[in-house]
N, CA, C and O atoms as CSV, one atom per row, in Angstrom:
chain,resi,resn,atom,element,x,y,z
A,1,UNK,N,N,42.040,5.499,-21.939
A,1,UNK,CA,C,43.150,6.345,-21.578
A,1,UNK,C,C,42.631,7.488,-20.711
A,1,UNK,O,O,41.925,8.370,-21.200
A,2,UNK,N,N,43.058,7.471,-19.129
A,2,UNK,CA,C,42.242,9.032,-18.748
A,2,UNK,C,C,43.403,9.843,-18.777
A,2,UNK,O,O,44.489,9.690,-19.336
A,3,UNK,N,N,43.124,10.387,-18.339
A,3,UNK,CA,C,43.895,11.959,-18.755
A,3,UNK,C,C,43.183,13.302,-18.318
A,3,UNK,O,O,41.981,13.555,-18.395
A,4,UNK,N,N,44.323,14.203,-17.785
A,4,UNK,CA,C,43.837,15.452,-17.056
A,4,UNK,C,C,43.486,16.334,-18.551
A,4,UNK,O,O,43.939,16.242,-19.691
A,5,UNK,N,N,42.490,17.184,-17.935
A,5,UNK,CA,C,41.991,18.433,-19.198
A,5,UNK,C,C,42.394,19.428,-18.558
A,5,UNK,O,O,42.037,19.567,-17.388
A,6,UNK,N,N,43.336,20.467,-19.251
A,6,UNK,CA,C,43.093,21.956,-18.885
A,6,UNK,C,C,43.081,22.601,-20.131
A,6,UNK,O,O,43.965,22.508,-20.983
A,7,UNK,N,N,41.592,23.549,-20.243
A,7,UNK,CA,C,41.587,23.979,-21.519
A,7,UNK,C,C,42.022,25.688,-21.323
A,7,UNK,O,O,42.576,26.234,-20.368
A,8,UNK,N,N,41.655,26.121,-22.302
A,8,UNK,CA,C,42.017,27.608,-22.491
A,8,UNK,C,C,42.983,28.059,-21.484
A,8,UNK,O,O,42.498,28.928,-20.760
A,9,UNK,N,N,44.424,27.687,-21.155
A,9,UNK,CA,C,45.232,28.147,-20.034
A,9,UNK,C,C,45.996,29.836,-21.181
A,9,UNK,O,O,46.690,30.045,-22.176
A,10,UNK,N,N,45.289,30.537,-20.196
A,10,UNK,CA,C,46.322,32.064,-20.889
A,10,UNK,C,C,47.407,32.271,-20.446
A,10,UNK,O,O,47.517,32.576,-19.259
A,11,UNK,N,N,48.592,32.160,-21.325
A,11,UNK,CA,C,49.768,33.275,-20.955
A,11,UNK,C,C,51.040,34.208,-21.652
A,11,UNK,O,O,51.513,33.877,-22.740
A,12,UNK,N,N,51.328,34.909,-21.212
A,12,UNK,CA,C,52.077,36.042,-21.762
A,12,UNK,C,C,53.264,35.077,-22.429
A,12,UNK,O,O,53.676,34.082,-21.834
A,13,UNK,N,N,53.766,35.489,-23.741
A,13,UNK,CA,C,54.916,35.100,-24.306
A,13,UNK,C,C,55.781,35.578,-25.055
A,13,UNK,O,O,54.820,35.875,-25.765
A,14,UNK,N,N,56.789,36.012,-25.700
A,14,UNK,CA,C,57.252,36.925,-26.510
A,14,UNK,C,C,57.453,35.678,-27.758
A,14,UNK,O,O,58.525,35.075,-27.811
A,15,UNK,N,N,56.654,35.451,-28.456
A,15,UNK,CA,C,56.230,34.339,-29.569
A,15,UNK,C,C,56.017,34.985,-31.169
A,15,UNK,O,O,55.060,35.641,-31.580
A,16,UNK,N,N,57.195,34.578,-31.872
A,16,UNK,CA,C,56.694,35.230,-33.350
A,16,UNK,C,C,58.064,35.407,-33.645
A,16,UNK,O,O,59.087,35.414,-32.959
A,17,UNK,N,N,57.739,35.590,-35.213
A,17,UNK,CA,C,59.201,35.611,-35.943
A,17,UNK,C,C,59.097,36.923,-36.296
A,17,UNK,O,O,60.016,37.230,-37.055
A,18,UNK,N,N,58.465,37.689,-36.092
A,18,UNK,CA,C,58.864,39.399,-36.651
A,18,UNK,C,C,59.239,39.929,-36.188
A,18,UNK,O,O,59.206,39.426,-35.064
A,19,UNK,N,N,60.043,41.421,-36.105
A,19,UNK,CA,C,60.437,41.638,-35.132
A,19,UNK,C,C,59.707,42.414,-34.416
A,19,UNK,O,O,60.605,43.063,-33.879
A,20,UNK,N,N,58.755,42.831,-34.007
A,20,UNK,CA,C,57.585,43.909,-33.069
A,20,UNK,C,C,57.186,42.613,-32.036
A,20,UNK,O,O,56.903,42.860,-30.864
A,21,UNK,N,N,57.183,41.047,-32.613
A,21,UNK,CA,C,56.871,40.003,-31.536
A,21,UNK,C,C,57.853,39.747,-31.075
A,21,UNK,O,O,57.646,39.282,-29.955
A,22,UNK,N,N,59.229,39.796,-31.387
A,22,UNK,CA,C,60.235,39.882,-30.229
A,22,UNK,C,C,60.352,40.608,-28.770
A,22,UNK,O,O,60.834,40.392,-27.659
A,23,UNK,N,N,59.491,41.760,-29.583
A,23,UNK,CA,C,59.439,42.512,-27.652
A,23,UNK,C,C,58.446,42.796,-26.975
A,23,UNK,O,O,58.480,43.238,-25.827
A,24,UNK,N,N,57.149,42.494,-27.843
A,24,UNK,CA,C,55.874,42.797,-26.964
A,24,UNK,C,C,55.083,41.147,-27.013
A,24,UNK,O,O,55.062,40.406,-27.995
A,25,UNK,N,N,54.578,40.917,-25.883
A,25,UNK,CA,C,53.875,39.629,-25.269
A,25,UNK,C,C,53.012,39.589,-25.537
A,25,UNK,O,O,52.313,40.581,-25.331
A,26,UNK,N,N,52.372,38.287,-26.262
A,26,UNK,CA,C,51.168,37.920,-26.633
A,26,UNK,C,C,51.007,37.029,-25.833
A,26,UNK,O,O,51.894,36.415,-25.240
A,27,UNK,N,N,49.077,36.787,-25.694
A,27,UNK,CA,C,48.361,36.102,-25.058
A,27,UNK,C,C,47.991,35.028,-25.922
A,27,UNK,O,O,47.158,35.164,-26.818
A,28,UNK,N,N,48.762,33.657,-25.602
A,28,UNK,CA,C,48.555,32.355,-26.300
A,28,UNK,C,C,47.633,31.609,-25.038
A,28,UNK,O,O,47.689,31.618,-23.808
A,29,UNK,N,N,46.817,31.006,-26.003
A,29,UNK,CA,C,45.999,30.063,-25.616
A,29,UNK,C,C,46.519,28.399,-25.762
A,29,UNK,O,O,47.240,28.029,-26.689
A,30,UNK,N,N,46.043,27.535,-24.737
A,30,UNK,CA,C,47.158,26.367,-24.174
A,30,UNK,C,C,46.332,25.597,-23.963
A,30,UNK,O,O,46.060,25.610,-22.762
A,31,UNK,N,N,45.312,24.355,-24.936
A,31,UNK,CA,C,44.832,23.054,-24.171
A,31,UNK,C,C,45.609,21.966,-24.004
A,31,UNK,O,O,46.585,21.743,-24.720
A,32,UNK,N,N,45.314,21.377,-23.255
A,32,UNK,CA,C,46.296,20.150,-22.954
A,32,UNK,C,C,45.337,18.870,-22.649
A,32,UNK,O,O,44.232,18.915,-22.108
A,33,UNK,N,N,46.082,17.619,-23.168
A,33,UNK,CA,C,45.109,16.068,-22.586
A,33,UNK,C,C,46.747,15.832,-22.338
A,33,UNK,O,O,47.798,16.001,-22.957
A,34,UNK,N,N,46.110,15.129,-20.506
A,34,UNK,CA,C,47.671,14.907,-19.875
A,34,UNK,C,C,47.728,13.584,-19.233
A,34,UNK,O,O,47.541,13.551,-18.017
A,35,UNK,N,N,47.976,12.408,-19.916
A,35,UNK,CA,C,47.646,11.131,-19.565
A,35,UNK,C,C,48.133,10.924,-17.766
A,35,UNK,O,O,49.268,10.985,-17.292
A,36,UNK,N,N,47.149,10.733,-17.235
A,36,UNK,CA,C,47.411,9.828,-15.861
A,36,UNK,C,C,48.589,8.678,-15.784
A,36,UNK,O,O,48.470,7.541,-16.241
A,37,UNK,N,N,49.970,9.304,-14.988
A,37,UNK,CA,C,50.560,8.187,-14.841
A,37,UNK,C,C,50.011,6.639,-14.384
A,37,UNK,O,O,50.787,5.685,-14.449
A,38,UNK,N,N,48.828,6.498,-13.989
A,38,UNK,CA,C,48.853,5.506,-13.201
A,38,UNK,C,C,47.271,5.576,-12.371
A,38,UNK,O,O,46.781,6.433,-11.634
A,39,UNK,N,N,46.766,4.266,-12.870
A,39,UNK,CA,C,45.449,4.362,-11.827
A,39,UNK,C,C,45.319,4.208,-10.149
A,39,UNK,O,O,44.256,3.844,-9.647
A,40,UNK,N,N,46.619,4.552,-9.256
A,40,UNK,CA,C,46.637,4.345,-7.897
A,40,UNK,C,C,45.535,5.784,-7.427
A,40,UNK,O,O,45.253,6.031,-6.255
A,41,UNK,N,N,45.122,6.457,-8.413
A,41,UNK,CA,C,44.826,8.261,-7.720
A,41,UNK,C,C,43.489,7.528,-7.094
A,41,UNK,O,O,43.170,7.464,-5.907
A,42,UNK,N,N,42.730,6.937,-8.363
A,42,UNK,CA,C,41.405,6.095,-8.065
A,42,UNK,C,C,40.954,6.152,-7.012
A,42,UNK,O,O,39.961,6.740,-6.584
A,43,UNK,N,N,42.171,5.113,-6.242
A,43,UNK,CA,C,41.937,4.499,-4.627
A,43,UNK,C,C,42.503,5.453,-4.143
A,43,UNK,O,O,41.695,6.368,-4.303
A,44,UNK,N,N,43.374,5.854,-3.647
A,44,UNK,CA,C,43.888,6.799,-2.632
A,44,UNK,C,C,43.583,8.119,-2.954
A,44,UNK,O,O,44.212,8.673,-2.053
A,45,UNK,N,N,43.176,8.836,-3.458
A,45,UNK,CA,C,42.125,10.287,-3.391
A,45,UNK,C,C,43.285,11.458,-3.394
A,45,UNK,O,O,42.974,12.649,-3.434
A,46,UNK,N,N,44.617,11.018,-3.350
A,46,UNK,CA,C,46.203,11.921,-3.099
A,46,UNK,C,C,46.614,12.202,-4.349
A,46,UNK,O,O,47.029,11.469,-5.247
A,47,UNK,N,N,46.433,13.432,-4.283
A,47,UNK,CA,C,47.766,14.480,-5.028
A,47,UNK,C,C,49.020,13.559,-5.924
A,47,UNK,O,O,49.400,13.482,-7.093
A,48,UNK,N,N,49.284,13.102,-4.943
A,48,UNK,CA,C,51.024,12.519,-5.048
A,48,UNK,C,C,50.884,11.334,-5.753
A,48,UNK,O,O,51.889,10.688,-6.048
A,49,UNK,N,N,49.169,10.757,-6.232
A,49,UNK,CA,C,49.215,9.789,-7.195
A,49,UNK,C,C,48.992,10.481,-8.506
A,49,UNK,O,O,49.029,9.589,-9.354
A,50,UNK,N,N,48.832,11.350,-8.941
A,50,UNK,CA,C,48.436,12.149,-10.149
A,50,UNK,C,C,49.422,13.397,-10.142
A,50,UNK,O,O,50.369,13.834,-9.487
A,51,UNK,N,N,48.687,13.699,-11.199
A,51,UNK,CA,C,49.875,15.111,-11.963
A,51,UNK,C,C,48.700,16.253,-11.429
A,51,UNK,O,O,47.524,16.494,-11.701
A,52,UNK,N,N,49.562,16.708,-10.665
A,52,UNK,CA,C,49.299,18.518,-9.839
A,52,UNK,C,C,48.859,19.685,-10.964
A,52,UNK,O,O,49.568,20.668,-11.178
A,53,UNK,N,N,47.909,19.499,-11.479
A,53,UNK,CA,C,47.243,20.702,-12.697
A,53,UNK,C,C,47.736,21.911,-12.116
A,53,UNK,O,O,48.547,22.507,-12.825
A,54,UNK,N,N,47.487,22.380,-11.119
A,54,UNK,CA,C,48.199,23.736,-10.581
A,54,UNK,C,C,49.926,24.115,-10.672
A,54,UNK,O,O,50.615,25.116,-10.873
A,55,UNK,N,N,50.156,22.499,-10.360
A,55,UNK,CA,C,51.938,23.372,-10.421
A,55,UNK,C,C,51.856,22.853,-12.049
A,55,UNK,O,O,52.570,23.795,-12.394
A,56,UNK,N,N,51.705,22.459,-12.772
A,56,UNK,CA,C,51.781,22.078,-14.309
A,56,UNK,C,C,50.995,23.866,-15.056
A,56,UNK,O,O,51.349,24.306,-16.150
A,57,UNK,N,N,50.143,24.449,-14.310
A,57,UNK,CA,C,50.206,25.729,-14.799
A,57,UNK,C,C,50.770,26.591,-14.840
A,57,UNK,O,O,50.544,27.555,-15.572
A,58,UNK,N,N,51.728,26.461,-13.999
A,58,UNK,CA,C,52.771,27.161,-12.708
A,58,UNK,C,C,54.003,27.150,-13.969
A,58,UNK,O,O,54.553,28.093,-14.538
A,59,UNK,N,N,54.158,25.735,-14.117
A,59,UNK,CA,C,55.403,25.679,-14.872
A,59,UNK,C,C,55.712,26.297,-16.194
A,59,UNK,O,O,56.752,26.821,-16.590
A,60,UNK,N,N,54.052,26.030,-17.044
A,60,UNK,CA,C,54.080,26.177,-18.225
A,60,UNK,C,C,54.694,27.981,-18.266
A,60,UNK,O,O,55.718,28.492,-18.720
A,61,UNK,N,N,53.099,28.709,-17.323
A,61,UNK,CA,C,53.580,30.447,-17.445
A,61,UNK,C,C,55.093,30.663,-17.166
A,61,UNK,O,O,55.655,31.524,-17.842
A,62,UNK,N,N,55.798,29.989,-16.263
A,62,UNK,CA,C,57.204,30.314,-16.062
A,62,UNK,C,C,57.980,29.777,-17.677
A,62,UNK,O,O,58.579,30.623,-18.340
A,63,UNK,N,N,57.905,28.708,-18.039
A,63,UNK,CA,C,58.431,28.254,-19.506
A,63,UNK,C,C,57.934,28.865,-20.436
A,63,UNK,O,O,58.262,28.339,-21.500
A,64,UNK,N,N,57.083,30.013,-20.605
A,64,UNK,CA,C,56.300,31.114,-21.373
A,64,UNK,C,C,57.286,32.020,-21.206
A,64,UNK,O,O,58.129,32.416,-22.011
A,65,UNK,N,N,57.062,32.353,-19.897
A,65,UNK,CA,C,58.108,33.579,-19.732
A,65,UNK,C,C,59.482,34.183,-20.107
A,65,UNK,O,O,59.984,35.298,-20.246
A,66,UNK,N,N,59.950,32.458,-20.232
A,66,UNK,CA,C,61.480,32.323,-19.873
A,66,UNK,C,C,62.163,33.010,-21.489
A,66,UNK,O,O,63.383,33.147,-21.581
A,67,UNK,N,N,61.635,33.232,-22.170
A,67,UNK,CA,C,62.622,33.623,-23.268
A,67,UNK,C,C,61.823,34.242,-24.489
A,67,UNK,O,O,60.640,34.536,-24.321
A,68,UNK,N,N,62.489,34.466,-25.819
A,68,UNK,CA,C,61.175,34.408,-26.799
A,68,UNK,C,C,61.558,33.179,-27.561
A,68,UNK,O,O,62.668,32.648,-27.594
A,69,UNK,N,N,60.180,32.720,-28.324
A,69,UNK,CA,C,60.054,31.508,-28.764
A,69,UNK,C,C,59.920,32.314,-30.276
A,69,UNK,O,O,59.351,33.399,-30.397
A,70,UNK,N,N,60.594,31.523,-31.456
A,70,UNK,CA,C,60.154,31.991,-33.001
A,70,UNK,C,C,58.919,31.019,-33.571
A,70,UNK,O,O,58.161,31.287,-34.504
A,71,UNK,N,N,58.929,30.022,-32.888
A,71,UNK,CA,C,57.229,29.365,-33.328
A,71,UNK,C,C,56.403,28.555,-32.292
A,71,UNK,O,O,56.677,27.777,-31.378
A,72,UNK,N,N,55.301,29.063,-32.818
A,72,UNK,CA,C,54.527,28.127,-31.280
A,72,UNK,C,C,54.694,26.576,-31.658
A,72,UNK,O,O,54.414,25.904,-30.665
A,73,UNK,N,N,55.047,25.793,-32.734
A,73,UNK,CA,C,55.728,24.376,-32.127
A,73,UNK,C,C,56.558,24.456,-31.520
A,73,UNK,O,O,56.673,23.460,-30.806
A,74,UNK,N,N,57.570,25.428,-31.327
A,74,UNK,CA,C,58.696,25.164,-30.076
A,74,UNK,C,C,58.241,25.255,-28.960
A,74,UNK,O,O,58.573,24.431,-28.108
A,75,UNK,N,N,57.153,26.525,-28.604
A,75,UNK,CA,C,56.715,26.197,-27.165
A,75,UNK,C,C,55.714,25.094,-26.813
A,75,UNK,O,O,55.660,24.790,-25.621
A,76,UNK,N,N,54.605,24.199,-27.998
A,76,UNK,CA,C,54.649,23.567,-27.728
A,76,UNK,C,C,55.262,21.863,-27.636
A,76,UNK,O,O,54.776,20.903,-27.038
A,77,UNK,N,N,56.442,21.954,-28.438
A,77,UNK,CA,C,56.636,20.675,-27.994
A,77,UNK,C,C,57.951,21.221,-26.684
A,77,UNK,O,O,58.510,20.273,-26.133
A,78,UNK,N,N,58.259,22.205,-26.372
A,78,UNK,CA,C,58.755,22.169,-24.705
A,78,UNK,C,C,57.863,21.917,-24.176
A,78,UNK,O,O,58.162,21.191,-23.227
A,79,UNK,N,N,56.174,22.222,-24.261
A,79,UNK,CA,C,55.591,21.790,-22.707
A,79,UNK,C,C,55.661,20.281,-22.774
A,79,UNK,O,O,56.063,19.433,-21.977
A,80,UNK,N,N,54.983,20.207,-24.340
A,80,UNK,CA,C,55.378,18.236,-24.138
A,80,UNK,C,C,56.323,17.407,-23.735
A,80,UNK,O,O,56.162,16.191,-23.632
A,81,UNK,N,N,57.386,18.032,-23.480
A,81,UNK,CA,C,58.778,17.556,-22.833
A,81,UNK,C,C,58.470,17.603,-21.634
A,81,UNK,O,O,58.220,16.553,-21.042
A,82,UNK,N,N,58.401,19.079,-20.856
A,82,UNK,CA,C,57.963,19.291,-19.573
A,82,UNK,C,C,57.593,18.023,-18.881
A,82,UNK,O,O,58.194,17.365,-18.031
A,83,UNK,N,N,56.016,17.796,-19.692
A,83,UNK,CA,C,54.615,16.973,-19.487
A,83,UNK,C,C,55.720,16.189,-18.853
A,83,UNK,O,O,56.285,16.339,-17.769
A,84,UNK,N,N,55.876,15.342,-19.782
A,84,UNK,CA,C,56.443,13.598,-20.184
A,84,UNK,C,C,57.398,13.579,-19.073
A,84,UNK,O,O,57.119,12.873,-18.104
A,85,UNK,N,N,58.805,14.455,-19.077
A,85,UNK,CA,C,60.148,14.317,-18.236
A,85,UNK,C,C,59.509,14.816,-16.912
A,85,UNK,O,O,59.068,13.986,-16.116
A,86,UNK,N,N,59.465,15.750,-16.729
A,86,UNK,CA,C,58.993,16.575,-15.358
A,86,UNK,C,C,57.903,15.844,-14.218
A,86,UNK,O,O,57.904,15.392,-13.073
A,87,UNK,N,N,57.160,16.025,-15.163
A,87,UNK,CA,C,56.175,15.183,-14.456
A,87,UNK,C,C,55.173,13.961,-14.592
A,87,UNK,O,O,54.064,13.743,-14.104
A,88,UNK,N,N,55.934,13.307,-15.380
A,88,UNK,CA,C,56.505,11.645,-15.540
A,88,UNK,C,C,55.104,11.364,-16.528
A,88,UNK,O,O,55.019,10.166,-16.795
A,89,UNK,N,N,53.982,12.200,-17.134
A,89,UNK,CA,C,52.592,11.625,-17.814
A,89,UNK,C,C,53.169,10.825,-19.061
A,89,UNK,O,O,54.100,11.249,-19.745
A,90,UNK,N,N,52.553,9.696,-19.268
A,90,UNK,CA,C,52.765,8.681,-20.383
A,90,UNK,C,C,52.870,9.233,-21.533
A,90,UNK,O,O,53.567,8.729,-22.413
A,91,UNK,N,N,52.056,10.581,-21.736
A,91,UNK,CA,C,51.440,10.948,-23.161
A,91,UNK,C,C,51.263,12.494,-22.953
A,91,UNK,O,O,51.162,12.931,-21.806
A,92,UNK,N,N,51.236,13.054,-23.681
A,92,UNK,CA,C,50.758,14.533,-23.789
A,92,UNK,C,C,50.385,15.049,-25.171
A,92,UNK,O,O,51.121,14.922,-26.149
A,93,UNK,N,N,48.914,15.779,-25.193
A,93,UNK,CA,C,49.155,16.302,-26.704
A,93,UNK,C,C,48.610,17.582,-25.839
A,93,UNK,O,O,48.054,17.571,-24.741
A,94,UNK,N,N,48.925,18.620,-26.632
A,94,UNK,CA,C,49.359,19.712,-26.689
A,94,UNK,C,C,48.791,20.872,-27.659
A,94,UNK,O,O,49.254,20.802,-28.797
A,95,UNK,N,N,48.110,21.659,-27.490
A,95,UNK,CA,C,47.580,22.737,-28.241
A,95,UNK,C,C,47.903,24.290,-28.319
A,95,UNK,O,O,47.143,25.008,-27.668
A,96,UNK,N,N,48.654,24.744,-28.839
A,96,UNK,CA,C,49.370,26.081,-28.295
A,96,UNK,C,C,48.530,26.592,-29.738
A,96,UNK,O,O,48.427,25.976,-30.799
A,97,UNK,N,N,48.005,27.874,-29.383
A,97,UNK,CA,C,47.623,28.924,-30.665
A,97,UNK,C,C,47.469,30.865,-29.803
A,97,UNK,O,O,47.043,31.395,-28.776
A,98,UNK,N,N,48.018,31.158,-30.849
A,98,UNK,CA,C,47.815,32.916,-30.952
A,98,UNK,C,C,46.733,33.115,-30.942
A,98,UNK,O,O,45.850,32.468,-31.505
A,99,UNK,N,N,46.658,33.853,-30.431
A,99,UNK,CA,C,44.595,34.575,-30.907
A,99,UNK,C,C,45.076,35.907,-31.489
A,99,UNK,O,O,46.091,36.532,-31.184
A,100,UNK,N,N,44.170,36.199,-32.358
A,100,UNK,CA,C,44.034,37.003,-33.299
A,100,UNK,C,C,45.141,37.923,-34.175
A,100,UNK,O,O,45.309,38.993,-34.760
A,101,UNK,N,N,45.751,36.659,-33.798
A,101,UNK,CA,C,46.806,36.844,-35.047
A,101,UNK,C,C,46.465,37.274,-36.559
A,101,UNK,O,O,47.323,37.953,-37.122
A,102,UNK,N,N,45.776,37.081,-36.980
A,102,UNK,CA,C,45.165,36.987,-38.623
A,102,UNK,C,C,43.786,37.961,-38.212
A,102,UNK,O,O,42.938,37.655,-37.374
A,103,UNK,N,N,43.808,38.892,-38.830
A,103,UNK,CA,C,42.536,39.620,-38.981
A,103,UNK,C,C,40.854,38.601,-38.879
A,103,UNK,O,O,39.764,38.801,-38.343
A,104,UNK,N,N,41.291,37.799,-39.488
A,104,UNK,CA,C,39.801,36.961,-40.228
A,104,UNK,C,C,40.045,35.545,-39.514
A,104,UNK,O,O,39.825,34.549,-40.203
A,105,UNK,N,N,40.342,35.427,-38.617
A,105,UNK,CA,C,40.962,34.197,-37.952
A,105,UNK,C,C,40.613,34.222,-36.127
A,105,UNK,O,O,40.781,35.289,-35.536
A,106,UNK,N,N,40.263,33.323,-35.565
A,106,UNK,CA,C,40.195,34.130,-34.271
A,106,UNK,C,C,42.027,33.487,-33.028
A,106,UNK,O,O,42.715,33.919,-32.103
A,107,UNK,N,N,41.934,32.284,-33.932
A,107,UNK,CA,C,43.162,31.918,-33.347
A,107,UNK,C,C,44.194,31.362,-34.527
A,107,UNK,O,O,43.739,30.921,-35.582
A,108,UNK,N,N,45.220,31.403,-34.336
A,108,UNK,CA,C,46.306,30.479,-34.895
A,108,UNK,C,C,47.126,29.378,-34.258
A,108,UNK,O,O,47.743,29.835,-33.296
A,109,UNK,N,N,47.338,28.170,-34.439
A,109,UNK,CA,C,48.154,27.469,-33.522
A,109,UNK,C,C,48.421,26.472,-34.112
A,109,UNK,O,O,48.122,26.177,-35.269
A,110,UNK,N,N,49.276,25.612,-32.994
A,110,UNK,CA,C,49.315,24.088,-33.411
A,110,UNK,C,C,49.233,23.015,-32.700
A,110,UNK,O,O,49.593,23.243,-31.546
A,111,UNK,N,N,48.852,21.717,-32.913
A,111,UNK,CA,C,48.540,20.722,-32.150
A,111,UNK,C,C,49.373,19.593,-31.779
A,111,UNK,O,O,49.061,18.755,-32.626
A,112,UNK,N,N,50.260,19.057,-31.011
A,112,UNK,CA,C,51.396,17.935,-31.089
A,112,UNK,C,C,50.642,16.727,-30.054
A,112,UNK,O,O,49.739,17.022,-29.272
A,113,UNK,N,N,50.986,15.852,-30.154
A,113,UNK,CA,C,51.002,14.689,-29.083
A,113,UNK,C,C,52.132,13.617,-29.337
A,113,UNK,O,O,52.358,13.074,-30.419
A,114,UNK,N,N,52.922,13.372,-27.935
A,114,UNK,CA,C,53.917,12.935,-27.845
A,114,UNK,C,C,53.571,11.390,-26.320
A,114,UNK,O,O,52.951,11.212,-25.272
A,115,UNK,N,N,54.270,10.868,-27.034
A,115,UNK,CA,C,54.221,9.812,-25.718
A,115,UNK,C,C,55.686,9.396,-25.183
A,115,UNK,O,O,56.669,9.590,-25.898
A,116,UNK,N,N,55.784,8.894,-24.070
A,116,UNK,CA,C,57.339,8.244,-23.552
A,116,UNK,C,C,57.777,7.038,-24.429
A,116,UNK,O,O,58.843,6.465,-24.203
């Protein structure tokens, strides 16, 4: 199975069920394994056969932005939607966690993988 890696992607979110995380933005941390639609990238060396890691970063910080989320499974299984519908990858799993959320903890999060 190949699949694109982008690890540690940072971005601002208004994420949390209390209310002080309703209005101030935390910095969540975002790995992703993003299955390759299709082995044509191989041979032809083009963009337009694979999934664009740049606009897929593009999207996620804007789908960060867009609202507040009450748990990081909601933001991540929206990117896994994203992934899959948007930009057509077979599979996506998904890693969304808080950092230093918990005193004694360095991150908090959660892990999904979804396929079409």
């Amino acid at each position: 199975m190949d699949a694109i890696l982008i690890r540690d992607l940072r971005v601002e979110a208004l994420i949390g069920i209390h209310k002080r995380e309703r209005h101030v933005a935390q910095t969540v941390s975002i790995d992703l394994d993003i299955g390759l639609p299709g082995t044509t990238v191989f041979k032809s060396d083009k963009v337009a056969d694979t999934i664009d890691y740049e606009q897929v970063a593009l999207r996620i910080k804007a789908l960060a932005s867009s609202g507040h989320f009450r748990l990081v499974e909601t933001l991540a299984g929206r990117i896994a939607h994203l992934l899959l519908e948007d930009f057509g990858a077979p599979w996506a799993k998904v890693a969304v966690a808080k950092i230093g959320i918990l005193g004694n903890a360095k991150f908090v999060g959660v892990t999904i993988e979804r396929q079409r």
